[in-house]
Z-matrix of the N, CA and C atoms (Angstrom, degrees):
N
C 1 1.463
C 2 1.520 1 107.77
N 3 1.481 2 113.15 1 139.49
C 4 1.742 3 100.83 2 -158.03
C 5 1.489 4 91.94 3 -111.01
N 6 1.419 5 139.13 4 150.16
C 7 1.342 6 160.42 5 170.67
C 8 2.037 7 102.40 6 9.27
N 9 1.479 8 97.79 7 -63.99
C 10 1.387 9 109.79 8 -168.04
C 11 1.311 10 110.16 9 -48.94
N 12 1.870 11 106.80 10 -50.77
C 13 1.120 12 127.90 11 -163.02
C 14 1.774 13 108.18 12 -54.34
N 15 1.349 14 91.27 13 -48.06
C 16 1.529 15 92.16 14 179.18
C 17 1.602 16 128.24 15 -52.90
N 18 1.526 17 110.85 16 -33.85
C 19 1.317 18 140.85 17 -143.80
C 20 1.592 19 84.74 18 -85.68
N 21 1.251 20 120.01 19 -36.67
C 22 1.644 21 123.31 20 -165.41
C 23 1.140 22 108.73 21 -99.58
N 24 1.745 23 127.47 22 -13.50
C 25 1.415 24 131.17 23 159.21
C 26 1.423 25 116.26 24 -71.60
N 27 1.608 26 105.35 25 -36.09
C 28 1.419 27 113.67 26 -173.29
C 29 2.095 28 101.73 27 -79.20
N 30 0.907 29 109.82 28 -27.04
C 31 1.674 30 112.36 29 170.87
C 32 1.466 31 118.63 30 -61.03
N 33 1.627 32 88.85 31 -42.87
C 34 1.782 33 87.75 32 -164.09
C 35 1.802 34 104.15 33 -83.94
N 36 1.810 35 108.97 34 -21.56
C 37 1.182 36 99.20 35 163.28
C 38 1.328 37 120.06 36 -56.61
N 39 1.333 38 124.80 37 -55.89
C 40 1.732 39 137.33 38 -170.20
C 41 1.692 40 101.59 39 -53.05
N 42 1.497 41 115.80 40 -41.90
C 43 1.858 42 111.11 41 177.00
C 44 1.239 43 111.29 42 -69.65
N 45 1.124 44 96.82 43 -32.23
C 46 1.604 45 103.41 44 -178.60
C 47 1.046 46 115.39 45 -52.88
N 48 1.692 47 113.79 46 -49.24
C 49 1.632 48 114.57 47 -168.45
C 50 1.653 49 99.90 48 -84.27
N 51 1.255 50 106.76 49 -41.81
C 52 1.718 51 96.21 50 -174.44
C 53 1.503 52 111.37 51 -51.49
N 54 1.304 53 119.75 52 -27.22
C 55 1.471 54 123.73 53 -155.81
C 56 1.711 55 78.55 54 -92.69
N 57 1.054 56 143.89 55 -41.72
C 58 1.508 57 122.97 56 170.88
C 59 1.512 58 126.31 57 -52.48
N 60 1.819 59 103.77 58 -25.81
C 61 1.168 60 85.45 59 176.25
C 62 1.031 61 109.34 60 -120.63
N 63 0.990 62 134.09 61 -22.45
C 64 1.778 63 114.89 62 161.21
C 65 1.503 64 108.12 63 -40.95
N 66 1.691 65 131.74 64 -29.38
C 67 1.193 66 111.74 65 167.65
C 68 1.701 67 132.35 66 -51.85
N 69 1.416 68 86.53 67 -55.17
C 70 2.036 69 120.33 68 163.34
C 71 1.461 70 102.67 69 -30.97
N 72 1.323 71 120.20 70 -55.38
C 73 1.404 72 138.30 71 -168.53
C 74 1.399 73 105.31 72 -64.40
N 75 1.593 74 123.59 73 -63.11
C 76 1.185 75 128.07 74 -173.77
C 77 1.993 76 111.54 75 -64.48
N 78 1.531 77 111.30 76 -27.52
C 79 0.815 78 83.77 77 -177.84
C 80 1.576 79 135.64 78 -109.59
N 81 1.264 80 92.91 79 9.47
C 82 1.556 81 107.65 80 143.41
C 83 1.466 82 132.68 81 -66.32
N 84 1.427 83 116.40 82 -30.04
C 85 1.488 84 126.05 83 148.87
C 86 1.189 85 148.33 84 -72.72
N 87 1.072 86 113.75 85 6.70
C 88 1.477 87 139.10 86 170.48
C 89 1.555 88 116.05 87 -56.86
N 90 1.361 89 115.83 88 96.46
C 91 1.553 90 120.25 89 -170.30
C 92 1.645 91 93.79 90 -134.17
N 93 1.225 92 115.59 91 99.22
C 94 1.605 93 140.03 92 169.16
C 95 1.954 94 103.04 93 -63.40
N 96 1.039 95 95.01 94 150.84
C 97 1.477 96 117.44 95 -148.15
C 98 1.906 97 96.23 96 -141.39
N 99 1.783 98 110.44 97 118.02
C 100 1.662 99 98.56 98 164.74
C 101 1.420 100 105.65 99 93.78
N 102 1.455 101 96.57 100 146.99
C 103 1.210 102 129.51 101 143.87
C 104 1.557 103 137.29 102 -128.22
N 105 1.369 104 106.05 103 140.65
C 106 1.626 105 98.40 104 -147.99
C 107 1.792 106 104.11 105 -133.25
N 108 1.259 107 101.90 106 136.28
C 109 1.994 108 91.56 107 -175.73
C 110 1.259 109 99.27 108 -111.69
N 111 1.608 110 122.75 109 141.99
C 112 1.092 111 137.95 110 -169.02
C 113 1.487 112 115.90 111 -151.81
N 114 1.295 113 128.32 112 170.80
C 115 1.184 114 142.81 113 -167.88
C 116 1.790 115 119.51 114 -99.89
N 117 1.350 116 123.91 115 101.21
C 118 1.117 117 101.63 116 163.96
C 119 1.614 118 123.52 117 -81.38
N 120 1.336 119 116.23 118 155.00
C 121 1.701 120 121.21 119 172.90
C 122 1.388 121 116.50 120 -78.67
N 123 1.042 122 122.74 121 164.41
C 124 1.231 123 122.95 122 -160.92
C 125 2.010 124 94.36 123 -84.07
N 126 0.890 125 124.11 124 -12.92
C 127 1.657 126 128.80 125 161.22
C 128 1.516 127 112.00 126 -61.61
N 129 1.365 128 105.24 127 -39.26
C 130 2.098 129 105.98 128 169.77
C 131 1.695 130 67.98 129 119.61
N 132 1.117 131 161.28 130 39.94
C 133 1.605 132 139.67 131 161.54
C 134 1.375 133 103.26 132 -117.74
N 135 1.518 134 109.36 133 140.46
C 136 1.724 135 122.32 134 175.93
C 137 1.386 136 82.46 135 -131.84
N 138 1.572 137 82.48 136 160.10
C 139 1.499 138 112.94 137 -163.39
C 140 2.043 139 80.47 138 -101.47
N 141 1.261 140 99.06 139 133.25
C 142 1.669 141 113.41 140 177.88
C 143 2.167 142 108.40 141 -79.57
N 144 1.371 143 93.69 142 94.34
C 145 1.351 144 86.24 143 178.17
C 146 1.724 145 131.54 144 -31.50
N 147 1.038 146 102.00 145 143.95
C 148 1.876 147 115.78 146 -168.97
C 149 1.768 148 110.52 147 -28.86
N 150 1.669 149 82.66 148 -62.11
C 151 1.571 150 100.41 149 -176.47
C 152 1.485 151 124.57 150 -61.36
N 153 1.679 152 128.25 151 -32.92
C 154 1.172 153 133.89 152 -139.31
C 155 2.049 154 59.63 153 -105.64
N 156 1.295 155 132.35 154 -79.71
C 157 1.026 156 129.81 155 175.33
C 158 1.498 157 136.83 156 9.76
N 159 2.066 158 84.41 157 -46.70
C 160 1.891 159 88.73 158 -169.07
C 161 1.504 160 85.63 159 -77.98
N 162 1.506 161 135.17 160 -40.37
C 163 0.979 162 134.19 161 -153.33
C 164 1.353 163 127.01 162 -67.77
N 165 1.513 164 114.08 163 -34.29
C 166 1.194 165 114.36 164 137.91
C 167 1.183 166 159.23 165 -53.36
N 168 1.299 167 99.06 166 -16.71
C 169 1.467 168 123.72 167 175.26
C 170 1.480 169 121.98 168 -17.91
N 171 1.537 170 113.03 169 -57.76
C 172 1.080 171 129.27 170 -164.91
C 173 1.443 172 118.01 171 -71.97
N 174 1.520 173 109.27 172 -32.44
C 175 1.532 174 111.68 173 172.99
C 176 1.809 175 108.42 174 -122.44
N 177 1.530 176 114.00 175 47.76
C 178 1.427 177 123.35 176 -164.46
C 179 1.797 178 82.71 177 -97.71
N 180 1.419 179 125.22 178 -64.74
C 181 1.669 180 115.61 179 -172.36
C 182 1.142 181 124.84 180 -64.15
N 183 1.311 182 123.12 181 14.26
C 184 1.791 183 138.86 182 152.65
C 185 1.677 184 108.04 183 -77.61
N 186 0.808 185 124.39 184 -41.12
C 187 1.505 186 143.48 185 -172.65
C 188 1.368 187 100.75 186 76.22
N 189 1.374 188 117.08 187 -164.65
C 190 1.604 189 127.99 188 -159.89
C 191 1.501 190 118.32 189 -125.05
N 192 1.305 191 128.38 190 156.61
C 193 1.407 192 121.56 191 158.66
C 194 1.389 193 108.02 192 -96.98
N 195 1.454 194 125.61 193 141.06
C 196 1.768 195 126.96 194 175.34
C 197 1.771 196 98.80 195 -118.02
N 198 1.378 197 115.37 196 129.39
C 199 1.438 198 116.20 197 172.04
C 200 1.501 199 123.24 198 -152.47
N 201 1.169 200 119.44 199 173.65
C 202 1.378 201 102.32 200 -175.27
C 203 1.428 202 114.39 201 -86.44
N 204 1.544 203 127.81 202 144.11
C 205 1.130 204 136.62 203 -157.91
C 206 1.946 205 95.09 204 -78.79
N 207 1.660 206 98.01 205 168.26
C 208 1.501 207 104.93 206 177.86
C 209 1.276 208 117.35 207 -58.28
N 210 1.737 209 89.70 208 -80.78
C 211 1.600 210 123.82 209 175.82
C 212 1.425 211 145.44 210 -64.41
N 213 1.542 212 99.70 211 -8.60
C 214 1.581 213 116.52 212 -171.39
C 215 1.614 214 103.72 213 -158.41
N 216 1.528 215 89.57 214 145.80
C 217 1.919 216 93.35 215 168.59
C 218 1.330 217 120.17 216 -68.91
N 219 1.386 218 95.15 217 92.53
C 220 1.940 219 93.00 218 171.91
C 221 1.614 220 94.42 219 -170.23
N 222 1.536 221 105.03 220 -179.68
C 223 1.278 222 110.12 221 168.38
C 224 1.421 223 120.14 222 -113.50
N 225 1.672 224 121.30 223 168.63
C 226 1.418 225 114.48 224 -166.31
C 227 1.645 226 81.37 225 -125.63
N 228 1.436 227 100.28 226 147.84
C 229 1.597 228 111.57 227 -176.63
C 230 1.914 229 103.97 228 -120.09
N 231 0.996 230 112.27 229 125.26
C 232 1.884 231 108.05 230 -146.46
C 233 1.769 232 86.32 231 -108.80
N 234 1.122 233 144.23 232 90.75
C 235 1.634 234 109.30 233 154.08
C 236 1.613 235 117.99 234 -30.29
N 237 1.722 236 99.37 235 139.70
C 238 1.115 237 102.75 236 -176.87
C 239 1.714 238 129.08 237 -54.07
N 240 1.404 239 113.66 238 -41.84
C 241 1.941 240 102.31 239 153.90
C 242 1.264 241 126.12 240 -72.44
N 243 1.062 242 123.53 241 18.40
C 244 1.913 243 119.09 242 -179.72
C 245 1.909 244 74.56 243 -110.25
N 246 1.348 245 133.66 244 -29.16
C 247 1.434 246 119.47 245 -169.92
C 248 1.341 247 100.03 246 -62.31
N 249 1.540 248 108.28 247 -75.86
C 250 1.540 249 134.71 248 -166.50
C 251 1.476 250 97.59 249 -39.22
N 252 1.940 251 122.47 250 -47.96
C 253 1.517 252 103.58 251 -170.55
C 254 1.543 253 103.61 252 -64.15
N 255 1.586 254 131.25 253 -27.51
C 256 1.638 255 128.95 254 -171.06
C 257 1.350 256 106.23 255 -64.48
N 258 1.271 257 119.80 256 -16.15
C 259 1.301 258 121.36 257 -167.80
C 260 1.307 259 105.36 258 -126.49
N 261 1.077 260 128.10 259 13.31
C 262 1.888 261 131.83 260 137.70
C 263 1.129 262 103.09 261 -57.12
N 264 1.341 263 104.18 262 -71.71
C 265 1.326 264 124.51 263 -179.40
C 266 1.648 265 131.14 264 -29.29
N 267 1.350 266 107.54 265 -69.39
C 268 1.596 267 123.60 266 156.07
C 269 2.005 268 126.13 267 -37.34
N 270 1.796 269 89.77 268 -30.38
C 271 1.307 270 103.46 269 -178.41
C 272 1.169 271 115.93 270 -52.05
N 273 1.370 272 86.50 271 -45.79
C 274 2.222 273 93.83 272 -179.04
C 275 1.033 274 149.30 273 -71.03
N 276 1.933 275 97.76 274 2.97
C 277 1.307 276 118.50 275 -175.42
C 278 1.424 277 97.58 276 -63.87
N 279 0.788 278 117.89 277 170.02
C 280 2.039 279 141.24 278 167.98
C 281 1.361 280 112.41 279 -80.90
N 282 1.300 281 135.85 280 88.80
C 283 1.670 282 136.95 281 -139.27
C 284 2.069 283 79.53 282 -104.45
N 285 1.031 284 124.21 283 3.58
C 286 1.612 285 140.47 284 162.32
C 287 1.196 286 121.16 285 -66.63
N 288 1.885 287 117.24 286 -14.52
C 289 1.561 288 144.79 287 -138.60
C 290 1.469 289 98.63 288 -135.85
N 291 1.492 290 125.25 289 88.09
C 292 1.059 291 126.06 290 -163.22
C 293 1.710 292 110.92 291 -64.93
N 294 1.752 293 114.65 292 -21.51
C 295 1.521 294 114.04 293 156.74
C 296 0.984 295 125.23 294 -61.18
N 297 1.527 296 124.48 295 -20.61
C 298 1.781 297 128.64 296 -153.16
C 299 1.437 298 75.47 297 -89.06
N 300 1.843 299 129.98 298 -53.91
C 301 0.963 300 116.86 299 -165.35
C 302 1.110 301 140.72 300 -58.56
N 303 1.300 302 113.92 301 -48.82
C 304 2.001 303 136.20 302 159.65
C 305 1.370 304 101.42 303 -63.90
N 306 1.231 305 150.26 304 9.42
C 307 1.502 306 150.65 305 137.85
C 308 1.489 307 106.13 306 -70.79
N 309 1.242 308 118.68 307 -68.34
C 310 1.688 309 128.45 308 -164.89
C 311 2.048 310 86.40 309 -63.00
N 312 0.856 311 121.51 310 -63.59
C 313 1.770 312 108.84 311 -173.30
C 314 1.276 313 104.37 312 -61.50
N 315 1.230 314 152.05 313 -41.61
C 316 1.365 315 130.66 314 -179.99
C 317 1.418 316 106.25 315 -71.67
N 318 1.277 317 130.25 316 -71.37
C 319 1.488 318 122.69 317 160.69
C 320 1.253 319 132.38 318 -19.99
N 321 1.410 320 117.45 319 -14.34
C 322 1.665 321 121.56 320 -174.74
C 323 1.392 322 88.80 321 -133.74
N 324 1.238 323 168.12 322 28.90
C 325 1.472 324 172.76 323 79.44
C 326 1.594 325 106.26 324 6.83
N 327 1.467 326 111.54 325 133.25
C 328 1.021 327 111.44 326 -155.42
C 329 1.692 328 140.86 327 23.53
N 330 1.597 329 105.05 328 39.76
C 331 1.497 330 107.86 329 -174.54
C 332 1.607 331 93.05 330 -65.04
N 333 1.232 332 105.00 331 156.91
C 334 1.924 333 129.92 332 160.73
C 335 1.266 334 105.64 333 -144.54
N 336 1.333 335 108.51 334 133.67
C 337 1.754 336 134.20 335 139.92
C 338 1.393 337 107.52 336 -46.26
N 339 1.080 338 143.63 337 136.06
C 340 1.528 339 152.04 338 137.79
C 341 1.515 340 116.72 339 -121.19
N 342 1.450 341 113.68 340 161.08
C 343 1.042 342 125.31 341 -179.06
C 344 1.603 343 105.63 342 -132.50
N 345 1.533 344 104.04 343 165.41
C 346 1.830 345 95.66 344 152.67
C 347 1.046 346 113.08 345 -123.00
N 348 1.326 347 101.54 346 162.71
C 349 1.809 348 116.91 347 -163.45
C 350 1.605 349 100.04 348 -79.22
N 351 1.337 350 108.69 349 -177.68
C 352 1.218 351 93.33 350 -179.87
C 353 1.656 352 116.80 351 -104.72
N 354 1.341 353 99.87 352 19.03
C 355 1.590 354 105.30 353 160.69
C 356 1.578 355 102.98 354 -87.15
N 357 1.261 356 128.32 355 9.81
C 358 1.757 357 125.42 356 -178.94
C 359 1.936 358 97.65 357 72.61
N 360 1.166 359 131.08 358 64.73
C 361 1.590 360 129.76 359 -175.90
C 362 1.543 361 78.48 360 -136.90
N 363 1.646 362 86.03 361 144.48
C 364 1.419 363 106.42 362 175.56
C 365 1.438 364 106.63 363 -122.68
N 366 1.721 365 134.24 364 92.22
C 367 1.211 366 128.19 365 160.79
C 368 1.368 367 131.65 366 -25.61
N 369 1.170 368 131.19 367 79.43
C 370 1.635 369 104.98 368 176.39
C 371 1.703 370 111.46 369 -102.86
N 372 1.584 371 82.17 370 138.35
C 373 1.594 372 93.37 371 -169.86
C 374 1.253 373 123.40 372 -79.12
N 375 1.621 374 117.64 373 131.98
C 376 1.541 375 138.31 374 -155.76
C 377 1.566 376 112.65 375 -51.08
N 378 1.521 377 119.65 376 -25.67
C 379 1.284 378 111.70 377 159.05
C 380 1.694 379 121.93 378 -55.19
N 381 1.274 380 111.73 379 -57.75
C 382 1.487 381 125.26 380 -165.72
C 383 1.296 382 87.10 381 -58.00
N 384 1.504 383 111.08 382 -57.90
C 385 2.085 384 116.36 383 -157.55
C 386 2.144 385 85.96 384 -47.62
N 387 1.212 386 108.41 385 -67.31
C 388 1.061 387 89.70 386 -172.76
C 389 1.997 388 142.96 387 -43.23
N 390 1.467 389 79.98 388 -62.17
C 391 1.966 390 75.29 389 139.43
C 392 1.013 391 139.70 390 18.51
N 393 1.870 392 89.27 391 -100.57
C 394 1.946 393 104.62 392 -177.93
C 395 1.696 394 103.91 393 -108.41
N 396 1.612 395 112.20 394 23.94
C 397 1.890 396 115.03 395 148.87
C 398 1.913 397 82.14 396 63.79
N 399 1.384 398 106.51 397 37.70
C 400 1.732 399 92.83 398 150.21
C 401 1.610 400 115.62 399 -100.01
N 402 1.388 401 112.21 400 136.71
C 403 1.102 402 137.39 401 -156.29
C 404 1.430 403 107.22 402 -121.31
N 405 1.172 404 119.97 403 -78.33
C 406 1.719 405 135.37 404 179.46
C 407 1.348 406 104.97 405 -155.96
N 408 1.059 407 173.66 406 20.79
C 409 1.318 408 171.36 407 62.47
C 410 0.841 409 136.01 408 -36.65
N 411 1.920 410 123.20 409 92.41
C 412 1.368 411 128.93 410 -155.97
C 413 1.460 412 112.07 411 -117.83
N 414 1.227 413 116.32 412 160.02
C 415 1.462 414 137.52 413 147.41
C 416 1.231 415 127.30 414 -71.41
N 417 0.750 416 145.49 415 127.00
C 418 1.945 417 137.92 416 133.11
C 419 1.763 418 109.13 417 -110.95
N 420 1.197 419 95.45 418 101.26
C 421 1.766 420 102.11 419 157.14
C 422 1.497 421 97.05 420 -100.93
N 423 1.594 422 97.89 421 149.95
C 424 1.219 423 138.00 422 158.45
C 425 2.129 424 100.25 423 -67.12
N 426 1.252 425 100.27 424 148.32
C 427 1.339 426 104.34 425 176.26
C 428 1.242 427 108.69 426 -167.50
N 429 1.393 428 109.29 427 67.36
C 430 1.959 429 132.09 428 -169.85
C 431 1.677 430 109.26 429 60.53
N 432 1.081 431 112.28 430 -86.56
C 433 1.648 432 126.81 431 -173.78
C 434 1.762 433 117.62 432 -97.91
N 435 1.686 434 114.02 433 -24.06
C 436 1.366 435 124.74 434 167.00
C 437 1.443 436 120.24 435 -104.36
N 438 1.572 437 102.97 436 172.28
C 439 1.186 438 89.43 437 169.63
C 440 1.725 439 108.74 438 -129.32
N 441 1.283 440 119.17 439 145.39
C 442 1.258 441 106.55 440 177.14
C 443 1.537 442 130.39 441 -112.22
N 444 1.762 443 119.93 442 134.11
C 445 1.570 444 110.70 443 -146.95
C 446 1.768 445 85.94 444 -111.50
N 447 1.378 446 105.97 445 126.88
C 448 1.014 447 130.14 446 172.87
C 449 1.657 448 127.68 447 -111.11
N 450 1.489 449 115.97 448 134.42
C 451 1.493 450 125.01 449 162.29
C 452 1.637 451 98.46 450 -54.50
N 453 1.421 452 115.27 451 121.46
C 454 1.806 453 109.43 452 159.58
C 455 1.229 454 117.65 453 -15.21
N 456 1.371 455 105.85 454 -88.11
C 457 1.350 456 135.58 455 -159.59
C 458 1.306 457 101.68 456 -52.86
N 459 1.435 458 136.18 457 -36.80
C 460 1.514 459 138.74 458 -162.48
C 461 1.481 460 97.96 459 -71.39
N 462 1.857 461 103.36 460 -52.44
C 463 1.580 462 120.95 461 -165.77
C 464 1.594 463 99.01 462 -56.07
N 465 1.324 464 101.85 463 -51.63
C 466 2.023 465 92.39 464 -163.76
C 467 1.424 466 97.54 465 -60.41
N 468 1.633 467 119.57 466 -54.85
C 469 1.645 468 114.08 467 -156.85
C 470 1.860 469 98.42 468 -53.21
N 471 1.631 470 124.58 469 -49.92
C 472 1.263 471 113.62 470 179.81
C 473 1.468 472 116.36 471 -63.18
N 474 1.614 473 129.58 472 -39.13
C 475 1.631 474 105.81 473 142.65
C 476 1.588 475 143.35 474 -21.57
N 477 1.207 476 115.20 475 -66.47
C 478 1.388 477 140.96 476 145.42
C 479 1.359 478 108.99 477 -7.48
N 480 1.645 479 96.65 478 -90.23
C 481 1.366 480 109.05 479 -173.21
C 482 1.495 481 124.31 480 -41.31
N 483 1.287 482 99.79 481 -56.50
C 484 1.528 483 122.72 482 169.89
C 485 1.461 484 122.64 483 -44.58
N 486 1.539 485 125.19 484 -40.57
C 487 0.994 486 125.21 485 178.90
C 488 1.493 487 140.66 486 -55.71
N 489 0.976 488 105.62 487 -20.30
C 490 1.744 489 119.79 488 179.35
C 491 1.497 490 106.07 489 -92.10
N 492 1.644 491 123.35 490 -30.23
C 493 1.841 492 129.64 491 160.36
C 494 1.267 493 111.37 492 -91.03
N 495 1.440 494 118.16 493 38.92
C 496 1.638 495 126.31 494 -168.83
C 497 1.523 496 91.71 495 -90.85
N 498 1.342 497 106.41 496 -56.89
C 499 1.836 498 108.32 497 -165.38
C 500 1.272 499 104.78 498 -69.27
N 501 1.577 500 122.14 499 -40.47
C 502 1.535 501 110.35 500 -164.13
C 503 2.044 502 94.86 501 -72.99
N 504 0.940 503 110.66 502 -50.98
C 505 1.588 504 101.03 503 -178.51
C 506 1.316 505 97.81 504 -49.38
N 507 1.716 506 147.48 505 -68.83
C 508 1.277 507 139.04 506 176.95
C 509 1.602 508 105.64 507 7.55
N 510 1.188 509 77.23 508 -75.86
C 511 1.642 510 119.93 509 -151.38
C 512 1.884 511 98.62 510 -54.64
N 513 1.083 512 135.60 511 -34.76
C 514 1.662 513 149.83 512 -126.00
C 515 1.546 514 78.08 513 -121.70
N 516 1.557 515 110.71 514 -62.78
C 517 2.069 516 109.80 515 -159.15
C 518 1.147 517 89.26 516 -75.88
N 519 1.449 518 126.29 517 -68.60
C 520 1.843 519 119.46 518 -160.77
C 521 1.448 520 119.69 519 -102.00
N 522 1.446 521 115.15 520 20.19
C 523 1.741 522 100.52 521 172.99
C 524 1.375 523 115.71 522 -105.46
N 525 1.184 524 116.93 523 12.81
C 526 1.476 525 122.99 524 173.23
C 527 1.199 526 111.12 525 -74.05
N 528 1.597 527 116.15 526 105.15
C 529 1.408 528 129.47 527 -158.47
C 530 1.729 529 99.34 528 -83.59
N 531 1.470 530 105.98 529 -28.64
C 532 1.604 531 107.21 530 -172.33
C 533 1.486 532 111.93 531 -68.25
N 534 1.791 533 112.24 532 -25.80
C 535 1.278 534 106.00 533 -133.40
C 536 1.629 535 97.32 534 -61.33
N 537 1.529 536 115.26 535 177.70
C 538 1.487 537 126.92 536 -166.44
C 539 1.878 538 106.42 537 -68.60
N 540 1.579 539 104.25 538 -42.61
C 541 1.932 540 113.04 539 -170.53
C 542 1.829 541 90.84 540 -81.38
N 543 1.214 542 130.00 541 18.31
C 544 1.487 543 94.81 542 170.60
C 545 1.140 544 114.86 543 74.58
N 546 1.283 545 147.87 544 11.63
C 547 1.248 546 145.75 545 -176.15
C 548 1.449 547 103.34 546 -89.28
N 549 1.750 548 121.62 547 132.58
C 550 1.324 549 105.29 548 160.63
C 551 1.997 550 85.56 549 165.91
């Protein structure tokens, strides 16, 4: 390999690695923005609004995990490294722990891979849609690092509902002036 040759192995190593970690980088920074109402097709595919779109951008050619949420009827849409870190995470449970276990299977129950097409459409599959009773009138909230896909009608009434135990929860997650992260 003659002088040059090297010089362009040794480059594409150095992009190589930066481009790993500026990935690493971005996807620890991933702070989702909005809520957006949209249309599903009668196939189960919505077109991923413009904005929530650009925002993904960065971790959109990984593709996504879509699953059913814990606490509420809807689904959570994971970029694929915000998945993989939940499931570092999960790894360490004690699979010896017959709770750790019936936690990790309901939590991973009906998981899917998705992608978007390259018209920006997000398939969601007719099990999940069924689920959280999306039909043609959707949600997408932002929810820090996920996103969550909601039936309209489900999203406003749990808005709704929520609103009058809005302050006392406020008050319970972020007014703990002591806590250790500064939150408050």
């Amino acid at each position: 390999m003659g002088k040059s040759g090297k010089y362009s192995l040794y480059l594409t190593l150095i992009s190589g690695n930066l481009r790993n970690y500026i990935s690493d980088q971005i996807k620890y920074m991933l702070n989702l923005i909005g809520t957006y109402e949209c249309k599903a097709d009668v196939k189960g595919r919505l077109m991923m609004p413009a904005s929530l779109k650009k925002q993904l951008t960065p971790v959109m050619s990984n593709g996504f995990v879509i699953k059913r949420a814990v606490f509420q009827p809807c689904l959570e849409i994971y970029p694929m490294d915000q998945w993989n870190d939940l499931m570092e995470k999960m790894s360490k449970l004690n699979r010896f722990n017959r709770k750790n276990v019936d936690f990790i299977r309901r939590f991973t129950a009906g998981v899917k891979t998705v992608e978007m097409d390259t018209a920006g459409r997000l398939n969601v599959p007719k099990d999940l849609a069924l689920f959280a009773g999306i039909t043609k009138d959707v949600v997408l909230s932002s929810a820090i690092n996920i996103v969550e896909l909601w039936d309209k009608g489900a999203y406003e009434k749990a808005i709704n509902d929520a609103a009058n135990d809005f302050a006392d929860l406020a008050e319970d997650v972020m007014g703990d002036t002591t806590a250790a992260d500064g939150i408050s």
